[in-house]
C-alpha positions in Angstrom: -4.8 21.7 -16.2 -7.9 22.5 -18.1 -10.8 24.3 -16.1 -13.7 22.2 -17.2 -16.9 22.5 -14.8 -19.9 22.1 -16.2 -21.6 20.0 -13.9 -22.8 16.6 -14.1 -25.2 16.9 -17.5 -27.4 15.0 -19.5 -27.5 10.9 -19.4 -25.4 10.1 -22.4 -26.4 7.2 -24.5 -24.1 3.7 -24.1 -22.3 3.8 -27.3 -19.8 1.3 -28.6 -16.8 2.2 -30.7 -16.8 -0.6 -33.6 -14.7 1.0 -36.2 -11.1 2.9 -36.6 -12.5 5.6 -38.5 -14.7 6.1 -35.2 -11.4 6.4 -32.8 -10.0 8.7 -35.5 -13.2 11.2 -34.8 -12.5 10.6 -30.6 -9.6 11.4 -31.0 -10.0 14.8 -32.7 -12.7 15.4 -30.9 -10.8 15.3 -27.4 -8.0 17.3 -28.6 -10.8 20.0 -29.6 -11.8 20.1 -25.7 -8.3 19.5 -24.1 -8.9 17.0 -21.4 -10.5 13.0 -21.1 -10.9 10.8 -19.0 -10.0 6.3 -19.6 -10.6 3.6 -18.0 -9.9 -0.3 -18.7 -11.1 -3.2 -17.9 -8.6 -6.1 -17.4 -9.2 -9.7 -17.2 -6.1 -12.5 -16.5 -4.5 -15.0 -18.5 -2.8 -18.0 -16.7 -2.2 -20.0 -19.9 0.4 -16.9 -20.7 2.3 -17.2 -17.3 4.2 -20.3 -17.1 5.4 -19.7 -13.5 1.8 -19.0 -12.3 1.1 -22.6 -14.1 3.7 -23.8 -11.9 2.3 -22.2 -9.2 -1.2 -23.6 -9.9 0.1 -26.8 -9.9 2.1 -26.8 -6.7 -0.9 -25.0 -4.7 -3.5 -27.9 -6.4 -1.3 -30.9 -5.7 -0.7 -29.3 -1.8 -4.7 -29.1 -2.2 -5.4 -32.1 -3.5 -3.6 -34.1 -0.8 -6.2 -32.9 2.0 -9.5 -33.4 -0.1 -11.4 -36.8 1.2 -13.7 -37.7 -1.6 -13.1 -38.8 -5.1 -15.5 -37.1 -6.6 -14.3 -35.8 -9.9 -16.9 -33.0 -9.8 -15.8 -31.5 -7.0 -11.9 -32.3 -7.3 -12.8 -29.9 -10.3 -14.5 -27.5 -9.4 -11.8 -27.0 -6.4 -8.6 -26.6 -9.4 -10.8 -24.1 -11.1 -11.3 -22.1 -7.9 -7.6 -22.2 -7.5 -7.5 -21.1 -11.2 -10.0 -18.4 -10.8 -8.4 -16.7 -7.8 -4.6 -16.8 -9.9 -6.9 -15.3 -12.9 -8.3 -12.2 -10.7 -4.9 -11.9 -9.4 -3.3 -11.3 -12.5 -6.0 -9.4 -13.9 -5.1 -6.8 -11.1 -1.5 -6.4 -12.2 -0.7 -4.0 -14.6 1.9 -6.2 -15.9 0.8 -8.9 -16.7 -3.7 -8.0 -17.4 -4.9 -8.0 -20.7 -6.8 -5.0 -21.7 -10.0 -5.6 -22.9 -12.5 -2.9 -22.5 -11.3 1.2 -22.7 -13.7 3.4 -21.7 -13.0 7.3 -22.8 -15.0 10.2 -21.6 -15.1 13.9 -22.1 -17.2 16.6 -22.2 -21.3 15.4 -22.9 -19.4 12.9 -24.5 -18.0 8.7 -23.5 -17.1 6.0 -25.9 -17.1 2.4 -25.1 -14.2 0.1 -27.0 -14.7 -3.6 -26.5 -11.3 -5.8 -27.9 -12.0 -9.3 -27.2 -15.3 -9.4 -24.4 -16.2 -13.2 -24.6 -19.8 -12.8 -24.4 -22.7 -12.0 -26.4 -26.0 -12.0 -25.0 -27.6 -14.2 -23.3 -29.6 -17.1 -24.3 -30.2 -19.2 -21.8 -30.0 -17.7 -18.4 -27.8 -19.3 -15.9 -29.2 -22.0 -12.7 -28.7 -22.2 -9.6 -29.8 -25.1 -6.8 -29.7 -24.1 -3.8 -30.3 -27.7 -2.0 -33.4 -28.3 -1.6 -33.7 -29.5 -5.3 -32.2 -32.5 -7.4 -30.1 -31.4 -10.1 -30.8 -31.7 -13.9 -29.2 -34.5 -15.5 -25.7 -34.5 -16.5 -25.4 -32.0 -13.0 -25.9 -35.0 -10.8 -23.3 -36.4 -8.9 -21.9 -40.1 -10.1 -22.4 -43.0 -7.4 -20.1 -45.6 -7.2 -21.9 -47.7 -9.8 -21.7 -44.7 -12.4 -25.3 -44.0 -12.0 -26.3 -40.4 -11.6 -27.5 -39.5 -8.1 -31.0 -38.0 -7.7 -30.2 -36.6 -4.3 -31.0 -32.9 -3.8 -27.7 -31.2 -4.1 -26.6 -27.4 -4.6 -25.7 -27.1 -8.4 -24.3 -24.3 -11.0 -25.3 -23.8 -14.8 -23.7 -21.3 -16.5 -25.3 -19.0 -18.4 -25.3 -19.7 -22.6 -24.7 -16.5 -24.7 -24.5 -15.9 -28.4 -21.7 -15.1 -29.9 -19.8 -11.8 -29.3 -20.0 -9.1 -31.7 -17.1 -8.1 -33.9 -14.4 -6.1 -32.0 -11.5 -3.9 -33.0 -8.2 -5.5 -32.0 -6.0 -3.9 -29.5 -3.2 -3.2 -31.4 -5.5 -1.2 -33.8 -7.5 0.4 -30.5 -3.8 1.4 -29.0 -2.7 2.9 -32.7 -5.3 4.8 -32.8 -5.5 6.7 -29.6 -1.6 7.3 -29.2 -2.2 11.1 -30.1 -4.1 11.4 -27.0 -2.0 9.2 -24.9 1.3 10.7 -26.1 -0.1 14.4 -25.4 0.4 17.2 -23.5 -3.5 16.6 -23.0 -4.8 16.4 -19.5 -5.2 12.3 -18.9 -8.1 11.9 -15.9 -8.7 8.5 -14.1 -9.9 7.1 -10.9 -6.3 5.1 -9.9 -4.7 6.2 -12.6 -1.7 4.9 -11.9 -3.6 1.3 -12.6 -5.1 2.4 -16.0 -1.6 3.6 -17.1 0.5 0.9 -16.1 -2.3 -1.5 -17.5 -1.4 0.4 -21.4 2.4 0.7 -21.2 2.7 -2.6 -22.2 0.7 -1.6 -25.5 3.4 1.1 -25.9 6.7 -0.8 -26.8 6.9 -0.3 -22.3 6.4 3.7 -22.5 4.3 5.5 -20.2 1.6 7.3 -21.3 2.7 11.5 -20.8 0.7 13.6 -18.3 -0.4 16.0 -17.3 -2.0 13.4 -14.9 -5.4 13.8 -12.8 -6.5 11.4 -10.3 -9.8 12.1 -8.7 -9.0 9.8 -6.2 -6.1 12.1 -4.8 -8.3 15.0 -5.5 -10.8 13.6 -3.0 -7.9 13.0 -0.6 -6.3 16.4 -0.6 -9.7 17.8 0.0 -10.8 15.1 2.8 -8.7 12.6 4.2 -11.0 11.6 7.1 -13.2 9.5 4.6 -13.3 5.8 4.8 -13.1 4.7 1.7 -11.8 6.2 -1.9 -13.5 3.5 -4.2 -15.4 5.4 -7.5 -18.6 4.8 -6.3 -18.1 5.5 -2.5 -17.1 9.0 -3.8 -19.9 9.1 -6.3 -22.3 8.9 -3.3 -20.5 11.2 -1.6 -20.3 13.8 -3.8 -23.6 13.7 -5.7 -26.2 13.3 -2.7 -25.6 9.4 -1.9 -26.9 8.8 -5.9 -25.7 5.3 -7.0 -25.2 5.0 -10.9 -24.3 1.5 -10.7 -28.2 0.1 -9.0 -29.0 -1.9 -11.8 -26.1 -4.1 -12.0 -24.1 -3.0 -9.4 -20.4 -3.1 -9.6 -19.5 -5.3 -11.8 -15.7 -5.4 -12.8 -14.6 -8.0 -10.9 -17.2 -10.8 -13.0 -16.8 -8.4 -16.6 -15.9 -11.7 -18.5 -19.1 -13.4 -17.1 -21.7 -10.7 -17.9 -23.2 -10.5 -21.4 -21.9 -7.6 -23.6 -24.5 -5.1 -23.4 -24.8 -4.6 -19.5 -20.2 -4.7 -19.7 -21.1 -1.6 -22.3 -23.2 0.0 -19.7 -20.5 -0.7 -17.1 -17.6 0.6 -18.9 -19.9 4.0 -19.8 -20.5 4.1 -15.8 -17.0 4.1 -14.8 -15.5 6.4 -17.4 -18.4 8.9 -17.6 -18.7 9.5 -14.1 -14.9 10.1 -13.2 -15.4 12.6 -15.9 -18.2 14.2 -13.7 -16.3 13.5 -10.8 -13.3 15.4 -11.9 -15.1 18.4 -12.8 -16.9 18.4 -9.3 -13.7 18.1 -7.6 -11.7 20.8 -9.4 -14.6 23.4 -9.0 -13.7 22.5 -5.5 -9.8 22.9 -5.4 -9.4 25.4 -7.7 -8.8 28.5 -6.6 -7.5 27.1 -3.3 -3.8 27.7 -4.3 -2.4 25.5 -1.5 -4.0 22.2 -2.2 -3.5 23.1 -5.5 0.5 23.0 -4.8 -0.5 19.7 -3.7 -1.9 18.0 -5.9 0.5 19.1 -8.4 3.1 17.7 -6.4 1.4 14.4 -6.2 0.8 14.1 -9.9 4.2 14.6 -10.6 5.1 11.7 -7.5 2.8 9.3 -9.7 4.1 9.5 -12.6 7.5 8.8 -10.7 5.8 5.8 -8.5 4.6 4.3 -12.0 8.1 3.7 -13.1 9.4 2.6 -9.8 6.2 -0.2 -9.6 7.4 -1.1 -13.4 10.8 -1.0 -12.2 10.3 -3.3 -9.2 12.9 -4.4 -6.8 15.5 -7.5 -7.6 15.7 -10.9 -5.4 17.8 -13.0 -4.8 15.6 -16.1 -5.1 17.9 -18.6 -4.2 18.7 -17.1 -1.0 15.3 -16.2 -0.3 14.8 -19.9 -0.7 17.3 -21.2 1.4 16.2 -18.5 3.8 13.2 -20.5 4.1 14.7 -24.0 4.6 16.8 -22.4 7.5 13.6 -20.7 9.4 11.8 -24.1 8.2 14.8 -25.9 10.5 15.1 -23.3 13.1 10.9 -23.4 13.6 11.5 -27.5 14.3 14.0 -26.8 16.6 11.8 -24.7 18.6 9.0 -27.0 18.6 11.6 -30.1 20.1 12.6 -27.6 22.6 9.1 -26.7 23.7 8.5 -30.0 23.8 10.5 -30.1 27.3 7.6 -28.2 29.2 4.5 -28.7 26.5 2.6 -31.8 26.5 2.3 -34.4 23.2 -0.1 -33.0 20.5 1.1 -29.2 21.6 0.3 -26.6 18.8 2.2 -23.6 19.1 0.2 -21.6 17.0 -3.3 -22.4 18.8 -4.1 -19.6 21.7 -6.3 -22.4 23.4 -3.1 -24.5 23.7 -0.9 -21.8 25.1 -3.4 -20.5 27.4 -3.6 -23.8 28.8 0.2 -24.5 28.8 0.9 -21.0 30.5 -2.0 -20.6 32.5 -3.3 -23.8 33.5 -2.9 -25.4 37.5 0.3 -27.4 37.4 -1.9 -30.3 38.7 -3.7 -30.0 35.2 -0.5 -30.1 33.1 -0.1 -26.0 32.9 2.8 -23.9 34.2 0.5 -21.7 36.4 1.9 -18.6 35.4 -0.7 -15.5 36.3 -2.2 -13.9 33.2 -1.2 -10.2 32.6 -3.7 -9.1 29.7 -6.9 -10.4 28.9 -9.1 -10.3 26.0 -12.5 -8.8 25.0 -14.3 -12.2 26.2 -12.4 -12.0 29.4 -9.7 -14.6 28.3 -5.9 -14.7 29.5 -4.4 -12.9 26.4 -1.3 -14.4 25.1 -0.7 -12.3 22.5 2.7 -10.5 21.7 2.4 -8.0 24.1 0.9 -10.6 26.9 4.0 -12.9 25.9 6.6 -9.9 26.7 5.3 -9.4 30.1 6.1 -13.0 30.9 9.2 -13.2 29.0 11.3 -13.6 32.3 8.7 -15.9 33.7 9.1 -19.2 32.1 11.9 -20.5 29.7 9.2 -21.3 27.1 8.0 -18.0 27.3 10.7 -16.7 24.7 10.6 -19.9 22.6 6.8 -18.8 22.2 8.0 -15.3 21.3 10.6 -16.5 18.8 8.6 -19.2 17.2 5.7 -16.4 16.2 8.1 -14.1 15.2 10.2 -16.8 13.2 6.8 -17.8 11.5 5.9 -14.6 10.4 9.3 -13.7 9.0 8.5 -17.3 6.8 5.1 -17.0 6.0 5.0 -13.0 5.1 9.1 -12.7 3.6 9.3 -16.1 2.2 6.6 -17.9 1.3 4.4 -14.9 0.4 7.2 -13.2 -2.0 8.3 -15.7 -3.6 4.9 -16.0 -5.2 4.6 -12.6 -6.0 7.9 -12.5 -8.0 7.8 -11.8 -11.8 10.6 -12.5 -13.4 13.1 -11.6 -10.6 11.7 -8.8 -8.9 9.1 -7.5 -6.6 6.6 -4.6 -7.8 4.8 -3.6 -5.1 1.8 -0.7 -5.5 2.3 2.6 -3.7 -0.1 4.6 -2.6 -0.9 8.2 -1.7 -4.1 8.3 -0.4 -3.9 5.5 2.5 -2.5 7.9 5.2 -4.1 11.1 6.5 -0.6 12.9 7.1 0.0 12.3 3.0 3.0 10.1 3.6 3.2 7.6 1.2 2.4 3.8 1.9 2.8 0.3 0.1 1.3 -3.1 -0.8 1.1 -6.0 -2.1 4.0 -6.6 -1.2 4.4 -3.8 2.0 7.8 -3.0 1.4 8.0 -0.1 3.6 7.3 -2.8 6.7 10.1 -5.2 5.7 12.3 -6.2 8.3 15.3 -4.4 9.0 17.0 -7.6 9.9 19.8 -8.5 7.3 18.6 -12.0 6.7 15.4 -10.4 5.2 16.5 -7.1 3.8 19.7 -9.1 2.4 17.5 -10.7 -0.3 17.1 -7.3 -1.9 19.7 -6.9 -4.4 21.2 -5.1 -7.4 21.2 -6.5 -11.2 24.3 -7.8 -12.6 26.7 -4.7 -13.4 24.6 -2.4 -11.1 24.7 -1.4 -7.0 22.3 0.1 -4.7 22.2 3.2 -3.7 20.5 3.7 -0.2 20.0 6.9 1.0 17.6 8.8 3.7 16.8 11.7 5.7 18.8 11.9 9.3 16.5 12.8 12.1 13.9 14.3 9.3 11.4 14.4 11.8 13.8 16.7 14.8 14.4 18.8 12.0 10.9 19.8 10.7 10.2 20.2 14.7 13.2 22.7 14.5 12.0 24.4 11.2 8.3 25.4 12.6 9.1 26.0 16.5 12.8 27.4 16.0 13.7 26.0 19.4 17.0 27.7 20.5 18.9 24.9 21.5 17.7 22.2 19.5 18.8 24.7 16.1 22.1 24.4 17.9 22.6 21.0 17.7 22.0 21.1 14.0 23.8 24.0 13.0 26.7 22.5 14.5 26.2 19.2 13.5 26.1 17.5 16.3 24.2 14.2 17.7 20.8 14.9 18.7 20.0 12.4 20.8 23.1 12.4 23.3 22.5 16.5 23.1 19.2 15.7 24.4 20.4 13.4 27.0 23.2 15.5 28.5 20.1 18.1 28.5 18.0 16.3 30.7 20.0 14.4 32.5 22.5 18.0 33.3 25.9 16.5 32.3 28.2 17.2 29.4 27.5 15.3 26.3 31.1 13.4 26.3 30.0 12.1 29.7 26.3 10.7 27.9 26.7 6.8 27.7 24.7 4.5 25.3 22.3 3.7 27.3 21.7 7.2 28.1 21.7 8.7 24.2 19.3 5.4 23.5 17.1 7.8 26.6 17.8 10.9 24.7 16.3 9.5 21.2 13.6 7.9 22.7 12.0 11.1 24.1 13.2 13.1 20.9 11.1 10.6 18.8 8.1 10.4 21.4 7.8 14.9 21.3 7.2 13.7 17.5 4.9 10.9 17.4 2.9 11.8 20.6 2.8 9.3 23.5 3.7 9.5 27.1 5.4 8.3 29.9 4.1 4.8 29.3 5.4 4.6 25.8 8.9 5.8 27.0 9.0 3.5 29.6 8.7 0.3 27.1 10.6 1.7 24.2 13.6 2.7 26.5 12.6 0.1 29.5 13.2 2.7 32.6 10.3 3.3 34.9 7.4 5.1 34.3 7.9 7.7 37.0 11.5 8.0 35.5 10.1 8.3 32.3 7.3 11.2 33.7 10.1 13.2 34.7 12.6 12.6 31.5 9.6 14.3 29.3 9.2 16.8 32.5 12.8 18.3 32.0 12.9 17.4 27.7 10.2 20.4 27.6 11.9 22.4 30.2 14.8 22.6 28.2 13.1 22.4 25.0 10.6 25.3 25.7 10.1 26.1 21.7 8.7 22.9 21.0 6.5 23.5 23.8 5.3 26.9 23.2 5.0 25.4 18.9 2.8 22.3 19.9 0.6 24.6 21.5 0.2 26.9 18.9 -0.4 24.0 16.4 -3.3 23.0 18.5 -4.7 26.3 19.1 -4.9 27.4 15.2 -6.2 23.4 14.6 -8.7 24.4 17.0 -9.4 27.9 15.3 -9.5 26.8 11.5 -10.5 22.9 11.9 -6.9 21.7 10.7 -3.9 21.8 11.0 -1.5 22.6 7.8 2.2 20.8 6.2 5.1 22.9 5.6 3.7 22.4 1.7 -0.2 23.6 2.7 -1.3 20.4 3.0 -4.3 20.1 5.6 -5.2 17.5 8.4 -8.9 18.2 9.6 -9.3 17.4 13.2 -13.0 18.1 14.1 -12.2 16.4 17.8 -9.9 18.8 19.1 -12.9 21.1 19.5 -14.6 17.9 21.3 -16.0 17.6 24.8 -14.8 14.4 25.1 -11.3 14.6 27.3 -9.8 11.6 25.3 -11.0 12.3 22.1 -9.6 15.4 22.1 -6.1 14.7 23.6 -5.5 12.1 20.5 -6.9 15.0 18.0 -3.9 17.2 19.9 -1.7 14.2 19.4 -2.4 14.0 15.6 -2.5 17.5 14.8 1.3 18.0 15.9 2.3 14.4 14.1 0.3 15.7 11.1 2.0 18.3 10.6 5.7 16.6 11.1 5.3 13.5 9.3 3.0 15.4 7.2 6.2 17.7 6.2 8.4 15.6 6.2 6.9 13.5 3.6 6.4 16.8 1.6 10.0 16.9 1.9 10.6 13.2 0.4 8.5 13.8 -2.7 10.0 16.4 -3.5 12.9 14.7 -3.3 11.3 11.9 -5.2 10.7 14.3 -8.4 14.3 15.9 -8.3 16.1 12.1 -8.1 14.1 10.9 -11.0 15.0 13.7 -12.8 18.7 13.2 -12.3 18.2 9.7 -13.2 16.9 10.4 -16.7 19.0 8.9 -19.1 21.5 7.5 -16.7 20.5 3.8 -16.7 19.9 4.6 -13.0 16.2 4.0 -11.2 14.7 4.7 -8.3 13.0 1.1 -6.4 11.5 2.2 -3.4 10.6 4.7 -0.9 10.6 4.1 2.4 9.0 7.6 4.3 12.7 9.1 4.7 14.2 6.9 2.6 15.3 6.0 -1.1 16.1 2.8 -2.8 17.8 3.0 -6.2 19.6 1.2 -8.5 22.8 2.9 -10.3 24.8 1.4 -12.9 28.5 0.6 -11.3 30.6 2.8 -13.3 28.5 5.7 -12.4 28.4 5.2 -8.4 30.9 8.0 -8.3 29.4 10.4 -10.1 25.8 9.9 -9.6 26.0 9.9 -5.4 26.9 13.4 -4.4 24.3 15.0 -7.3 21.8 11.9 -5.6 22.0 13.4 -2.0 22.1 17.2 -3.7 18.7 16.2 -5.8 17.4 15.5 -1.9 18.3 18.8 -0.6 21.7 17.8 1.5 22.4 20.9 2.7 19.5 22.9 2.3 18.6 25.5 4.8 14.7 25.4 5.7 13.4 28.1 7.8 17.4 27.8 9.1 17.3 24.7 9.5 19.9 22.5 7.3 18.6 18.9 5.6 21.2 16.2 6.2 21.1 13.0 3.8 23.2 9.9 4.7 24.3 7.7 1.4 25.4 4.6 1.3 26.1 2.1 -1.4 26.4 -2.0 -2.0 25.0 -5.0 -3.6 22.2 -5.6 -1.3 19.4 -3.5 1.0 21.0 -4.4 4.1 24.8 -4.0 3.7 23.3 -0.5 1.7 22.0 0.2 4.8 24.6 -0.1 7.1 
């Protein structure tokens, strides 16, 4: 990683690239100095995408069928809004975008290379009405007799350009630059997992080769407690609140509507100061060898998450359709059988309608049940939680509880999948900067929140001629507990093997653990997981339904007989309170400026986080790890990781080498390994689908 620090420097000129003999000179030029930054702009093509045209059409016609006027103006305008939103959708993923603007930076140096911007400049500024004007002719709306309307009306006139200068093409752009792309040169970028992905597809589908920087995760690693991670949020931040971006503003999402000086100066803006960025930053981290560690772990997790966004995740659509048709008939069902207590014209999904069905005086139609939650506005609640507590109450009750559940399972597993399918599979975006422990999330779709319900996770499937292999962690979380606190008898159950949770529960309940029954072990793990995440007797109480007293006294005795976890939470919290963070078992930090607060509350949830920041945090040190050893098994192998669920991997393995790949899968995830004496275990299991995988 190249030690480049010289501070923010001069304003550099906006300069467009307009010729290959220019790129050539970039090019040399940035292999003089040793490190750049890119960045592209993307726009979306719906014209190329005949399954988005399909879904344009289905989403107009649902549209169309609930507009009241005729009015071919604003029938229109209301397709092209449809149009619009499918166009900024697709200009957001990788796959599918069309580069059109690369922005490259490096040292008192950035380069602007347009390749098809639309625009010129402008000519004729665009017009707005607001109302309280009639519109110029041929902006009017038509009356029934074909005449133009001189009513004052809002009205839109886009702007008229000249036209757009000459412009390399992007095969000749993507030529050009592969010696920097295809480099051991250090590649910088704000989301730069965005940017790559966005240029594979200019590579015959090859990644770009780090070394990889991302000044977003730099930022992270050094604060997690900020807000937001956007370029210029951290541009503020960083340089004394200082806004490069006050003349225009930020302008990427509208790039193809501005003219093509002012998307010059934009693309100069975004490249130039990630450059600046990146140098601030890595004065920063430096010569701070453990976040160092770190991000150099996370670099080498992108460049793995890349692939398994690329990769995606199969579905089976038909069943994922059918899926739908049967929650479709099961919802309708619901809705008769409500019928038996609900009046005519009852909505299931209104609050207003179920607070008067459940709460209302029987005289007044209402099942006078007594509220158990309210609202902010004073209002019987009647949301999930509120519906639980009256589950026994009322035989609608649960129909209530099943229809939202049922409704979500359709609308977020069904009906919002199957319109983010591309050609078979799911690629959702992962993300390491979203969580302050470092554990990696998802979106768009969020895998790692799917359902672990077979009907759902079932629609996950292999390729033809391949299986999944599903494999994770067992009790990662107990373990990592174990590894920093060296509790006596939990290090016991481990290094014999044995279960956990009905150790725990023959523990605290002073029996053998051949005498602990279900019920009891289900007591056991619930308190194991709650010493983890943090909670009390409350908590307990719902997740394992005993009392709360019984619960007060379960976690009583669990620390009792666990006094190493005891005497380690307290130590976490008392160097938190010391240093201003707590640390991973990797050196990552969690900064916890409230567990030095006077407020009583504020600082029992900074105690809270600082011991869950440090287990989850270490435990999802753990998994990336693991993610950078099972892709580098996979090399070559035809095999690919899909997802990562926290302690959990998703791949997919060609059939003929099950056999051989699964021991050297759950080796390459540290099976076995002994961690401050403490052994990993991984559980592997394999099949045609997520949820038979799964077990």
């Amino acid at each position: 990683m190249a030690n480049l620090t010289n501070g923010v420097g001069g304003l550099m000129a906006p300069h467009v690239v307009s010729s290959i003999e220019e790129l050539h000179e970039i090019v040399q030029h940035i292999q003089s100095v040793g490190a750049f930054a890119f960045d592209v702009e993307t726009r979306g093509n719906v014209e190329r995408h005949s399954d988005v045209l399909a879904w344009i059409e289905q989403e107009w016609k649902q549209h169309e069928s609930t507009l009241k006027t005729t009015s071919e103006e604003v029938l229109a305008r209301s397709k092209e809004a449809i149009i619009l939103r499918w166009q900024n959708t697709l200009a957001l993923d990788p796959m599918r975008n069309e580069v059109f603007w690369i922005g490259i930076a490096t040292e008192g140096k950035s380069w602007a290379i347009p390749m098809g911007h639309p625009n010129g400049e402008i000519l004729v500024p665009e017009e707005r009405g607001d109302g309280t004007t009639i519109p110029p002719p041929g902006y009017r709306k038509l009356l029934a007799n074909g005449k133009e309307s001189l009513a004052k009306a809002r009205y839109y006139i886009p702007a008229q350009y000249s036209e757009a200068p000459e412009q390399l093409s992007r095969t000749d752009v993507f030529q050009a630059l592969e010696p920097l792309f295809f480099s051991d040169l250090v590649k910088v970028g704000h989301n730069i997992k965005f940017d790559a992905r966005s240029i594979r597809k200019y590579y015959n589908d090859c990644l770009p080769h780090g070394p990889f920087v991302d000044t977003m995760i730099i930022q992270h690693i050094l604060n997690e407690n900020l807000l937001e991670y956007s370029l210029d949020k951290l541009i503020a931040h960083n340089f004394g609140g200082f806004n490069p971006y006050y003349m225009d503003g930020k302008i990427g999402a509208i790039i193809t509507q501005v003219p093509f000086s002012k998307a010059v100066r934009y693309v100069h803006l975004d490249v130039k100061w990630t450059w600046h960025l990146y140098n601030l930053l890595w004065q920063k981290i430096q010569n701070k060898e453990e976040l160092l560690s770190c991000l150099r772990q996370d670099m080498d997790v992108i460049r793995v998450l890349m692939d398994m966004e690329d990769t995606g995740i199969p579905v089976d659509h038909r069943s994922m359709v059918k899926l739908g048709k049967e929650l479709d008939t099961h919802l309708n069902e619901l809705l008769l059988q409500m019928m038996d207590y609900a009046p005519p014209g009852f909505n299931p999904d209104s609050p207003k309608h179920k607070q008067q069905l459940l709460f209302s005086g029987k005289r007044e139609g209402g099942l006078g049940l007594k509220p158990t939650k309210y609202t902010e506005k004073g209002s019987a609640s009647v949301d999930e939680e509120a519906l639980r507590n009256l589950e026994s109450k009322h035989p609608v009750v649960p129909l209530l509880i099943d229809w939202a559940e049922t409704k979500k399972t359709k609308s977020t597993y069904v009906d919002g999948l199957l319109t983010k399918l591309h050609k078979g599979s799911l690629h959702p975006s992962f993300h390491l900067h979203r969580t302050a422990t470092g554990r990696l999330s998802s979106s768009n779709p969020n895998l790692q929140n799917i359902p672990r319900d077979s009907s759902v996770r079932g629609l996950f499937v292999a390729n033809p001629g391949y299986v999944l292999l599903v494999a994770d962690y067992d009790q990662i979380e107990l373990r990592v507990m174990c590894m920093f606190s060296g509790d006596k008898k939990m290090s016991e159950f481990f290094l014999n093997n044995e279960d956990i949770h009905a150790g725990a529960a023959a523990l605290i309940l002073g029996k053998d653990v051949s005498e602990v029954t279900p019920e009891e072990r289900q007591l056991g793990k619930g308190v194991n997981f709650l010493t983890a995440y943090g909670g009390g007797p409350q908590k307990l109480a719902r997740t394992t339904g005993v009392d709360v007293e019984h619960a007060r006294s379960v976690i009583d005795q669990y620390y009792k007989q666990f006094s190493g976890i005891t005497k380690w939470k307290k130590s976490v919290i008392e160097s938190g309170i010391k240093n201003g963070y707590v640390e991973t078992i990797s050196g990552r930090r969690r900064r916890l400026p409230d567990l030095r607060s006077d407020d009583n509350a504020l600082k029992s949830r900074a105690e809270r986080q600082a011991v869950n920041a440090v287990v989850q945090g270490s435990a999802a040190d753990i998994c990336k790890k693991a993610m950078i050893d099972v892709n580098t098994l996979l090399q070559d192998t035809g095999a690919k990781i899909l997802v990562q669920v926290h302690d959990e991997l998703v791949a997919m393995v060609p059939e003929d080498l099950v056999d051989e790949l699964q021991p050297k899968f759950i080796m390459s995830m540290g099976d076995g390994n002994i961690i401050n004496g403490i052994p990993l275990k991984v559980s592997c299991h394999s099949a045609y689908n997520w949820s038979e995988a799964k077990g």
